[in-house]
Phi, psi and omega in degrees: 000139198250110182275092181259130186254128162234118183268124183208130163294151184287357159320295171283022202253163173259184193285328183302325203277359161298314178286336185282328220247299183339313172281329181290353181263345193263011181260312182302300200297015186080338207075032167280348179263115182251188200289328193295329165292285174317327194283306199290335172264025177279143142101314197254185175272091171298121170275113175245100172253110179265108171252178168314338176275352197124209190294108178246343187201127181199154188207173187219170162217123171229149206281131167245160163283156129181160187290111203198098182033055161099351168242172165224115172289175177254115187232154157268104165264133174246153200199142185069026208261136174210101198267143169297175205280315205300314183310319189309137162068038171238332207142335200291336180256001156265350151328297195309309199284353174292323194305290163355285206288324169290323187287321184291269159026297187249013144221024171224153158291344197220132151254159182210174178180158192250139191238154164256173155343309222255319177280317171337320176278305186270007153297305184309295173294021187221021178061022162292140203218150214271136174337115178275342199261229196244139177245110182229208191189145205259087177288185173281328147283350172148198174289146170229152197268162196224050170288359166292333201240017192267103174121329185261343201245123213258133177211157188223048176305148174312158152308306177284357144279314181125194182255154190244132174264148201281340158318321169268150181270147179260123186237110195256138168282152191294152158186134204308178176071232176269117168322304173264000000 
């Protein structure tokens, strides 16, 4: 089976394959994706794995702030990452996070992503390492805690950041739908 990986801005996709890596996401996900989940994974760079059947695997890193003891970081947030069902578990989403994981690398100090349950193991086993403190977001009144997303949220700083301390709070930029 002939595997292809393609890194593209979301500039460069054509609408089918905007529309192809939508369904396969709205398929991975249960029918759990909604437009505000598509919008965030909009604007960055899609990881797209193409097997003999078609579109099989896609994840996205589009650049977010965040607050983090007196800076604002640059962070690569991955968003949208999903394999057809037929696919799970050959390989293909850890394909997707290598790329992922190569873009953030060479142009963020931080990564970061919000994980479900289901996910959690391959952030983990690829040295994503899950948030120890408090998570919040610089809403339009001011910060407000995400303690709902406290347990879920996964970072991968760069060598040249260094380590984050967890005394500190992480303040994620504001945006509709699920914050994180």
């Amino acid at each position: 089976m002939a595997i292809r990986l393609r890194t593209a801005h979301t500039a460069d996709l054509a609408p089918a394959e905007l529309s192809a890596a939508r369904t396969l996401l709205e398929d991975a996900f249960d029918g759990d994706f909604r437009d505000e989940d598509w919008d965030h994974a909009l604007g960055g760079l899609h990881v797209l794995v193409h097997d003999d059947q078609g579109l099989a695997g896609h994840g996205s890193v589009i650049q977010r702030r965040v607050l983090h003891a007196g800076r604002s970081l640059r962070v690569g947030y991955v968003e949208a990452v999903g394999v057809r069902a037929d696919a799970r578990r050959t390989g293909l989403g850890g394909r997707v996070m290598a790329e992922v994981e190569r873009v953030i690398e060479g142009a963020y100090p931080l990564g970061a992503l919000s994980a479900s349950e289901d996910g959690a193991a391959l952030y983990t086993a690829r040295g994503w390492h899950l948030w120890p403190g408090r998570v919040c977001a610089l809403a339009p009144d001011g910060v407000i805690r995400l303690p709902e997303e406290e347990g879920t949220t996964f970072l991968r700083p760069t060598p040249a950041l260094g380590t984050l301390d967890p005394a500190h709070e992480l303040v994620f930029d504001w945006r509709d739908g699920d914050v994180l």
